[in-house]
C-alpha positions as CSV (number, residue, x, y, z in Angstrom):
1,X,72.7,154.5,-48.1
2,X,74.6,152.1,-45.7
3,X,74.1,151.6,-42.1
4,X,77.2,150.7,-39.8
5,X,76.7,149.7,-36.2
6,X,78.5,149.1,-33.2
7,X,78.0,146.1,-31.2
8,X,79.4,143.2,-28.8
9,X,80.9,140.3,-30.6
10,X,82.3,138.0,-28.6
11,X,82.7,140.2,-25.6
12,X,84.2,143.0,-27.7
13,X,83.3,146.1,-29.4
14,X,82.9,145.8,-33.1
15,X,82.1,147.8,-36.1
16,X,79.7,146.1,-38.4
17,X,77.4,146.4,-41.4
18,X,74.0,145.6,-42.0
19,X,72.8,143.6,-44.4
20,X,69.0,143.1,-44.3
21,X,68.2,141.2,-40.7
22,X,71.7,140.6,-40.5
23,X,74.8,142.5,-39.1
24,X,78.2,141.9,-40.8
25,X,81.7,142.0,-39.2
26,X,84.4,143.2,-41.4
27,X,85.9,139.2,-40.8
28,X,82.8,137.7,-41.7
29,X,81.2,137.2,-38.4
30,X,77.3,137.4,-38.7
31,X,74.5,138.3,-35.7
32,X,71.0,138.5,-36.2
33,X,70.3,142.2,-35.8
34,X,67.3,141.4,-32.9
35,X,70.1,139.2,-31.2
36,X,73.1,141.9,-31.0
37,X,74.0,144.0,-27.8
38,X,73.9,147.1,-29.1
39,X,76.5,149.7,-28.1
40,X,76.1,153.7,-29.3
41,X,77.1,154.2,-33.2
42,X,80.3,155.9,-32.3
43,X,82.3,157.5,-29.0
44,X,81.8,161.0,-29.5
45,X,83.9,163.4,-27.6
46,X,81.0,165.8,-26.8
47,X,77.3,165.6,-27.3
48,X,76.3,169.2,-27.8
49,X,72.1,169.7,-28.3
50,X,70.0,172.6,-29.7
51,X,67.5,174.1,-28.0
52,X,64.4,175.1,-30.0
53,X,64.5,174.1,-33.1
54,X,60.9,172.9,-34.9
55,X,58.0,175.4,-35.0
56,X,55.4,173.1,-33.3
57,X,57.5,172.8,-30.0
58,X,58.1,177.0,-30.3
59,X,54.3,177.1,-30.8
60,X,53.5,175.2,-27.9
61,X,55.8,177.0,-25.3
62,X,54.5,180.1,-26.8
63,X,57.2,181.9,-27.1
64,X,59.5,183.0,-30.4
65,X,63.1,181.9,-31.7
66,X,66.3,183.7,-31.2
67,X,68.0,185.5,-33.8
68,X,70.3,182.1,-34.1
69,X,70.2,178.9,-32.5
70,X,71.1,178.1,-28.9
71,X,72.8,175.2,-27.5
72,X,73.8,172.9,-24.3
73,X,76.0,170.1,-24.0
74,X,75.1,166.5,-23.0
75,X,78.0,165.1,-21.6
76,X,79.5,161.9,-22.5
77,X,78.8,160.0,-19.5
78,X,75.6,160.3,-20.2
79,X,75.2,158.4,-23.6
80,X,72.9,154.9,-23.7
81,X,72.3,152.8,-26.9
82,X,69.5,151.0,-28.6
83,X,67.6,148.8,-26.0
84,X,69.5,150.6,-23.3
85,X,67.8,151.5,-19.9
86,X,67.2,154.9,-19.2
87,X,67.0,155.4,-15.3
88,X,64.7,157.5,-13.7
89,X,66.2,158.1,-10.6
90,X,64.2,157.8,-7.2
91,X,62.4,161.3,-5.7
92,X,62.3,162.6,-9.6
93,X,58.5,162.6,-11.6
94,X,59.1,164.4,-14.9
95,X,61.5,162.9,-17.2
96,X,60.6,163.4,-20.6
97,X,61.2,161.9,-23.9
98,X,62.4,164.2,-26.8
99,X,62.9,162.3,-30.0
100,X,65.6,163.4,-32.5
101,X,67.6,163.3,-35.3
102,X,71.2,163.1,-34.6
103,X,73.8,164.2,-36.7
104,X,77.3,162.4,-36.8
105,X,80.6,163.8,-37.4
106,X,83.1,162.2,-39.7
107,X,86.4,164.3,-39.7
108,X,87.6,167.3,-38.0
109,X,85.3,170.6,-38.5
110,X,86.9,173.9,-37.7
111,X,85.1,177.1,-39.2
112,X,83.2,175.5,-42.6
113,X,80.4,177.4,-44.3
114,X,76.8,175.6,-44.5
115,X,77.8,174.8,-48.3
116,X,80.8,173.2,-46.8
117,X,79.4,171.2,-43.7
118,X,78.4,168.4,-45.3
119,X,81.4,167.3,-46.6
120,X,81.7,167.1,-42.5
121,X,79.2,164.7,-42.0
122,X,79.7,161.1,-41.6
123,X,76.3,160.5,-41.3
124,X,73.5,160.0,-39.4
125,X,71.6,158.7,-36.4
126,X,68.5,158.4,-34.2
127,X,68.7,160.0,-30.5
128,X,66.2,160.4,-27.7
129,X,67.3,164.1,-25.5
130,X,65.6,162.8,-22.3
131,X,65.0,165.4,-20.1
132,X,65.2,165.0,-16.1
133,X,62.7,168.6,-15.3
134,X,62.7,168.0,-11.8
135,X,66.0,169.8,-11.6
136,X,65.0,172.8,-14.2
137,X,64.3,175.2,-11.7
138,X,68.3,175.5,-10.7
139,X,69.6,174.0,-14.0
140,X,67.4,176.0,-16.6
141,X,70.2,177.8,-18.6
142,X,73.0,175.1,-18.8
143,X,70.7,171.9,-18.5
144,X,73.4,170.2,-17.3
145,X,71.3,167.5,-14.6
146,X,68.3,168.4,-17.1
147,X,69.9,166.9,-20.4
148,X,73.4,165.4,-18.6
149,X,72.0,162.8,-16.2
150,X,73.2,159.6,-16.5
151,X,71.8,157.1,-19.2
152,X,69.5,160.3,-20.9
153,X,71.3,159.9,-24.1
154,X,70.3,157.0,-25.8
155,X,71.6,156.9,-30.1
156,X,71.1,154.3,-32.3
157,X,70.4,151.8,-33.2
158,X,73.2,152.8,-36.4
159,X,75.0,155.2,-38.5
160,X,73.8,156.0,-42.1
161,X,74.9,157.4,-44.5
162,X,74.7,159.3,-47.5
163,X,70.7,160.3,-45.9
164,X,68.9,163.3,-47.6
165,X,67.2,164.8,-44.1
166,X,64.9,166.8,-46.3
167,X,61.3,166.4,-45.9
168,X,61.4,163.2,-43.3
169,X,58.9,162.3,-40.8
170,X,60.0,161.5,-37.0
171,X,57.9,160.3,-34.4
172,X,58.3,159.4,-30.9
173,X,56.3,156.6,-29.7
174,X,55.2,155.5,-25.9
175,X,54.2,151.6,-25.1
176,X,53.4,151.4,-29.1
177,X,51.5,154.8,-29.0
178,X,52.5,157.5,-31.0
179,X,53.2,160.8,-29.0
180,X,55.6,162.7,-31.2
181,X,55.3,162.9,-35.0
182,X,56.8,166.0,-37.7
183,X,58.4,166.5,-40.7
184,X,62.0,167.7,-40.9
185,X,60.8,170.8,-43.1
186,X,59.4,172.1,-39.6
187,X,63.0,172.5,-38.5
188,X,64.1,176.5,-38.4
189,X,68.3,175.3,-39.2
190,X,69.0,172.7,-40.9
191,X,71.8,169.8,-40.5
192,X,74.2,171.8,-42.4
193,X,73.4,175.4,-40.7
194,X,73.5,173.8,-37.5
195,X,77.2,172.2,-37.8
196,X,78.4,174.9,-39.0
197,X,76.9,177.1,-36.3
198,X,78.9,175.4,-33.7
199,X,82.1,175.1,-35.7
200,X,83.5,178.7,-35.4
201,X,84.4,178.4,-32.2
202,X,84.2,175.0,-30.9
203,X,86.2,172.3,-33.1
204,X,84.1,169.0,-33.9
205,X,85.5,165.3,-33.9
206,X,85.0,162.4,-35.5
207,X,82.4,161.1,-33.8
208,X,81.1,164.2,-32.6
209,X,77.3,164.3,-31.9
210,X,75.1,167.2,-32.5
211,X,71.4,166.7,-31.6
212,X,69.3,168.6,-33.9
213,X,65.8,169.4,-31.9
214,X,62.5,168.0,-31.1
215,X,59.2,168.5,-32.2
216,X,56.4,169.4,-29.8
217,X,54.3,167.2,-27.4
218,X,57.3,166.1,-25.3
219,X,55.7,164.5,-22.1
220,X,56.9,162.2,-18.6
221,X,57.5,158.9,-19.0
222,X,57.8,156.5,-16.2
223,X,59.2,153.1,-15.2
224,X,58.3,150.3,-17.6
225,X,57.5,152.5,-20.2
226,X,59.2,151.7,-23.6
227,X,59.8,154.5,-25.7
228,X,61.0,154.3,-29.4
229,X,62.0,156.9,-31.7
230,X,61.3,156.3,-35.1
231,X,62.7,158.3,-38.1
232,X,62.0,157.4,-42.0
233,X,65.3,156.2,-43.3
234,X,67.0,155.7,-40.1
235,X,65.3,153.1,-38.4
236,X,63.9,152.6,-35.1
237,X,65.6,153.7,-31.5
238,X,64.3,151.2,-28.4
239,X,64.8,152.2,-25.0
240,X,62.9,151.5,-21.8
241,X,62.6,153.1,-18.3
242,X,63.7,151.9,-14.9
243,X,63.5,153.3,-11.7
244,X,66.7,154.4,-10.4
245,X,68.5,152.2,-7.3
246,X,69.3,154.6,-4.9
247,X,67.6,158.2,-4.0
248,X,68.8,161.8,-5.1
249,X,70.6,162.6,-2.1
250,X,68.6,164.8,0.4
251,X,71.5,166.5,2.1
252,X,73.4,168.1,-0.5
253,X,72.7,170.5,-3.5
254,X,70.0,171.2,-5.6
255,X,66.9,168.8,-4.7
256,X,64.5,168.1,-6.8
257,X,61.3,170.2,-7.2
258,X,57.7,170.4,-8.9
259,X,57.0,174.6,-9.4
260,X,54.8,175.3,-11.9
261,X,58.2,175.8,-14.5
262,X,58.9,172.3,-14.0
263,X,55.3,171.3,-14.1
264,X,54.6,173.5,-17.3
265,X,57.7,172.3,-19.4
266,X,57.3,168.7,-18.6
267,X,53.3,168.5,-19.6
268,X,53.8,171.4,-22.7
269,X,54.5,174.8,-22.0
270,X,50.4,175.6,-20.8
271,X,51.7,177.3,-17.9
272,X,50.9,181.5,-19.0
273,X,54.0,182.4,-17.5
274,X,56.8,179.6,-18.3
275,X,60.2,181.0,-19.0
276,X,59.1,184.3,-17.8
277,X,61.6,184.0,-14.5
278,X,64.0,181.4,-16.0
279,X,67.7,182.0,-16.9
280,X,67.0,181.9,-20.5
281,X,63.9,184.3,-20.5
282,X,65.6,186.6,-22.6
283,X,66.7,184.2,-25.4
284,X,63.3,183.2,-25.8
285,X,61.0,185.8,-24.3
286,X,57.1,184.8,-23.4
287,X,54.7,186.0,-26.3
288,X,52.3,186.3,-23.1
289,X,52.8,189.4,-21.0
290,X,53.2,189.1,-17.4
291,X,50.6,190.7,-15.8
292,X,50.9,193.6,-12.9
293,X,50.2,192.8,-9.1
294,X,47.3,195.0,-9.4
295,X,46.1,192.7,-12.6
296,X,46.5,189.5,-10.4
């Protein structure tokens, strides 16, 4: 395996490789790898994200997987990098952390068979989905403030390659505790189902980014909270939460709310009745019938 990064040398952005605690320019520069700015592993021209993916996080919104996967798209403005800040914007509660493996495209990918869609890959990297929930009420089926936001997609720290994503163990921790943790064998598609899922129709990059799911236990984090996402083989993904300068806007659009959707997705799904009246209720139906007025 090899890990490349991308970082600020001298005011520009360079490619470099890691050599134990050190990171190597292709001139022969050197940085300490604790003492680089960081910048994301590549420039993607879309960030597209599955939904469901791992059975514990299907388990604990109690509900059942599609026939196939499901997707949204992150867009690029939204991308962060290792030690980047990840805003919390004022009058919003329930952002969430959602560590993930990310997978990384190497060369153009048009209609490939899973057999074929590694030969696609360039590698991979670490990513953390943060979800803003106080806008999941209006943005439920495309995600777009949910997943798009600003800063909510933090990858990194690097790019490695030539990584077996069989049978490795994630985990998500919060001010050093752990909050998240699964093995890879809990995803329902793997790396190679899930590229070549998307690749029918939509044509993938270099660079490309395809987030492939979160396990369960995905909770709010606040300002000053660090969160890192750690996966074996990959390394370790460090970002921290601010509070955003300015308010969301009171006099236009969607505003943020607290229903008991929002509520019930950002602590775990315990709500009886979470995705029942959501845009994607029928992609992922409740295993937990509604009940009748007469029953209420």
């Amino acid at each position: 395996m090899t890990e490349y990064r991308r970082i600020l040398l001298d005011g520009h952005p360079v490619r470099v490789r890691r050599e134990g605690d050190v990171l190597v320019a292709p001139d022969g520069r050197e940085v300490g790898v604790d003492e680089a700015v960081h910048l994301p592993p590549t420039q993607p021209s879309k960030i597209i994200a599955v939904h469901l993916n791992y059975s514990s996080r299907t388990r604990e919104f109690m509900t059942k997987l599609p026939p196939a996967p499901t997707y949204f798209h992150k867009p690029v403005s939204a991308l962060n990098s290792h030690k980047g800040a990840v805003v919390r914007p004022e009058r919003c509660k329930w952002l969430n952390y959602e560590g993930e493996i990310v997978i990384v495209i190497g060369r153009t990918c048009r209609n490939v068979s899973p057999d074929e869609a590694a030969d696609y890959i360039a590698g991979y990297t670490i990513g953390n989905d943060f979800g803003l929930h106080d806008f999941r009420d209006t943005d439920a089926g495309s995600m777009l403030r949910v997943k798009g936001s600003d800063t909510l997609a933090p990858v990194g720290p690097g790019l490695v390659t030539d990584w077996d994503f069989r049978g490795k163990t994630l985990r998500t921790l919060v001010n050093g505790e752990v909050k998240q943790e699964a093995s890879t064998d809990e995803m329902e598609w793997d790396m190679h189902y899930l590229v070549a899922d998307i690749a029918p129709t939509i044509t993938l990059e270099p660079g490309d980014l395809l987030f492939s799911g979160t396990p369960a236990n995905s909770r709010p984090v606040k300002p000053g909270d660090v969160v890192e996402v750690e996966v074996e083989g990959l390394g370790r993904l460090t970002n921290h939460i601010v509070a955003g300068p300015t308010p969301i806007r009171s006099d236009v659009g969607a505003q943020p709310t607290e229903s008991e959707e929002v509520v019930s997705t950002a602590l775990g799904g315990d709500w009886e009745f979470r995705g029942i009246r959501t845009p994607s209720r029928h992609l992922y139906p409740s295993e937990v019938e509604e009940k009748t007025e007469s029953e209420r």
